[in-house]
C-alpha positions in Angstrom: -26.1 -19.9 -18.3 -22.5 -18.9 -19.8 -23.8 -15.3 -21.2 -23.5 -13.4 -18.3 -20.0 -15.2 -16.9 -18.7 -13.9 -20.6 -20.4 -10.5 -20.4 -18.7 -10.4 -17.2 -15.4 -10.9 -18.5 -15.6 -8.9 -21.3 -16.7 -6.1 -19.3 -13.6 -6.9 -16.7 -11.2 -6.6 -20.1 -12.5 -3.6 -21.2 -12.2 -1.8 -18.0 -8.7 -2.7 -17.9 -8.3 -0.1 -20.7 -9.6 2.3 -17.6 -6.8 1.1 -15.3 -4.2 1.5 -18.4 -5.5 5.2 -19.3 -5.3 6.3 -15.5 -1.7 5.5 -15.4 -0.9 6.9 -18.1 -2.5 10.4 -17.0 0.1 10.1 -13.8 2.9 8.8 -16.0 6.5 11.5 -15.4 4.5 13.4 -12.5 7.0 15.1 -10.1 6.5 14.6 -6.3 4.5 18.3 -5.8 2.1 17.3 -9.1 1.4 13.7 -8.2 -1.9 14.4 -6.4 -2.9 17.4 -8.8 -2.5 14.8 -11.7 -4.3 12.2 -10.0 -7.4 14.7 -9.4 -7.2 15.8 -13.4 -6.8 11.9 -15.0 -9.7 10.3 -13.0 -12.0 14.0 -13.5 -11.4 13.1 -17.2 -11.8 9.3 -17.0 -14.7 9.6 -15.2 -16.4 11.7 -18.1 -15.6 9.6 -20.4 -16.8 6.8 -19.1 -20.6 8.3 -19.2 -20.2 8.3 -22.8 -21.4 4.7 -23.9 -23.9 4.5 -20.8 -25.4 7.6 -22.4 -25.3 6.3 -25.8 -27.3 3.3 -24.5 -29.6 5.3 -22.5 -30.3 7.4 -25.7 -31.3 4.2 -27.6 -33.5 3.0 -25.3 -37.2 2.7 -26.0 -38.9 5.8 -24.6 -41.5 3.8 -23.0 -39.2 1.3 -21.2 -37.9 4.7 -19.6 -41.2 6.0 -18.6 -41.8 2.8 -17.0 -38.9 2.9 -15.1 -39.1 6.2 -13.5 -42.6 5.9 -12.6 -42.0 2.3 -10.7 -42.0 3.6 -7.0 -40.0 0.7 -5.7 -37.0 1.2 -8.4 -37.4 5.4 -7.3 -36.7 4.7 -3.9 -33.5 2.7 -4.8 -32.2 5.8 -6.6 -30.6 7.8 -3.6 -28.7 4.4 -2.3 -27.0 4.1 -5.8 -26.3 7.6 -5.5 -24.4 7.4 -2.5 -22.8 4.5 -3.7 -21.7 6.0 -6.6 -20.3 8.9 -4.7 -18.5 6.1 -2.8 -16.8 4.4 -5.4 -15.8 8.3 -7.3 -13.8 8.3 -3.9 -12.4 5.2 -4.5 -11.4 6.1 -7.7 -9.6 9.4 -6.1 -7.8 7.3 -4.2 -6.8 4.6 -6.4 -5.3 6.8 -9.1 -3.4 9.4 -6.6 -2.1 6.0 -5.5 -0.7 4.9 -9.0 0.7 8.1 -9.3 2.8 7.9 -6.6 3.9 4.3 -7.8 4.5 4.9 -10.6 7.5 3.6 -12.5 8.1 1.7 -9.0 5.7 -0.7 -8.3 1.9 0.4 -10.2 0.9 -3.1 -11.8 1.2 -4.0 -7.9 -1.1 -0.9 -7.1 -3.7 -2.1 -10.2 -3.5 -5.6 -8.4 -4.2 -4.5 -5.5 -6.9 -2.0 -6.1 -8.8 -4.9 -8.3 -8.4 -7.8 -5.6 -10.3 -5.6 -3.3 -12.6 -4.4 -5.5 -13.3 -7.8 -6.3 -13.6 -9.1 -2.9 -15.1 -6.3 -1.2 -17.8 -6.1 -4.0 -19.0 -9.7 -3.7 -19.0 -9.4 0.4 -21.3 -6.2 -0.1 -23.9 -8.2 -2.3 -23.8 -11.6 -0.7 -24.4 -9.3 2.7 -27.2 -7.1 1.5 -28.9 -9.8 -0.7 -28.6 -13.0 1.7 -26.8 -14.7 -0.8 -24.3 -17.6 0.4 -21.5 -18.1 -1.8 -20.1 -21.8 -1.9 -16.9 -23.3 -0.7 -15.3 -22.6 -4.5 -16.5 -19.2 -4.1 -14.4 -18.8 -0.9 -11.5 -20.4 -2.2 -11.1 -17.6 -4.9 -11.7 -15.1 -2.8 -8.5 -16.7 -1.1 -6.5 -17.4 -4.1 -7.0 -13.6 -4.8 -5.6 -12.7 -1.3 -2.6 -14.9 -2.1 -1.8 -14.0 -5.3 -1.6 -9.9 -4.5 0.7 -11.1 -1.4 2.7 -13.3 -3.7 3.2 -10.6 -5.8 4.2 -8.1 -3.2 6.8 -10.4 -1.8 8.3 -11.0 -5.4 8.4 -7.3 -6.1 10.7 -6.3 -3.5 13.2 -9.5 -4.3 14.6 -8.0 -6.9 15.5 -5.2 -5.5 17.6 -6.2 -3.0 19.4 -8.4 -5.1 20.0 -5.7 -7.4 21.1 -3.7 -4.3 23.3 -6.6 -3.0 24.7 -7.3 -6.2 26.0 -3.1 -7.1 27.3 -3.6 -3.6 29.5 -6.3 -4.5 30.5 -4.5 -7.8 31.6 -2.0 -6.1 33.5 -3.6 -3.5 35.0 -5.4 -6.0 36.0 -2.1 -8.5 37.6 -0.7 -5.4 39.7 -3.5 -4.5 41.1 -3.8 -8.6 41.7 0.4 -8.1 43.7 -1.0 -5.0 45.5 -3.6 -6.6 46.1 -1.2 -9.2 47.1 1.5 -7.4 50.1 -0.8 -5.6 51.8 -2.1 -8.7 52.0 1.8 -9.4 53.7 2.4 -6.8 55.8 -0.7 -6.5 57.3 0.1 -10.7 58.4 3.8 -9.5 59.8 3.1 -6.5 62.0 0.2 -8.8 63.1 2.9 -11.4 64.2 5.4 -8.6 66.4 2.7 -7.5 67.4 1.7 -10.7 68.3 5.5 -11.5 70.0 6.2 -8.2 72.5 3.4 -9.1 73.3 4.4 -12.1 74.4 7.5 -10.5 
């Protein structure tokens, strides 16, 4: 009853590696290379992720594969995954031109964002096309998701203002000490002159 919760969270750590690698292909792209970059890092990702699929599709029984592709009903389903794959390729695109024009701003946001709704969207797909009804838990971390990507968008921008707010002040007061600065100049010259012009 556990396996397939684990396998499913082993596989959800392993394809963070994915969201790490297509960050890093956008990582120091200027504004006119962003997209460019984006379209090069998820071309290569998405190679390399056929690797192990083939590896395990090469160690697979010959039989169990002849089996499969005769099976009428399974043959049919082929065109809907392909068009669902061509779906989520765009989705990819997107995703990864969007970390590269996050990036070194706010793209741990981006990867948030881009997994709550794959998570969501995913489950609302199959409880849809399979009748399935998720229970009231179910719901409530589907909502928790929701909240937490908010949350997290709220706290980004915090700090930014404050940082803003705070060089504000700095340099409010640096200016005013140049001021201060500036007058007790002024006032010790204007002392000597009139020390000088008496001793005249």
């Amino acid at each position: 009853m556990l396996l397939a919760p684990a396998l499913a969270g082993l596989g959800g750590l392993l394809w963070g590696f994915g969201i790490l690698g297509k960050r890093l292909g956008v990582q120091g792209a200027q504004n006119h290379e962003k997209t460019i970059r984006a379209t090069y890092t998820i071309f290569v990702y998405t190679l390399t992720t056929l690797i192990a699929p083939l590896i395990d599709f090469a160690s697979t029984d010959r039989s169990l594969v002849k089996d499969t592709f005769t099976d009428e009903e399974w043959v049919r389903r082929i065109p809907v995954i392909i068009v669902c794959g061509l779906i989520s390729g765009l989705g990819g695109v997107l995703g990864t031109i969007a970390f590269a024009w996050s990036a070194g701003v706010s793209s741990a946001l981006i990867s948030m964002v881009e997994n709550g709704m794959y998570t969501i969207s995913g489950a609302v797909l199959i409880a849809l096309q399979f009748r399935e009804h998720p229970s009231p838990f179910q719901y409530l971390s589907a909502a928790l998701i929701v909240g937490g990507i908010l949350v997290a968008q709220i706290s980004t921008g915090r700090p930014k203002r404050l940082l803003k707010q705070g060089s504000g002040e700095l340099d409010s007061n640096s200016s005013g000490s140049d001021g201060s600065n500036s007058d007790t100049i002024g006032s010790v010259e204007s002392d000597e002159s009139r020390e000088s012009s008496s001793g005249s």
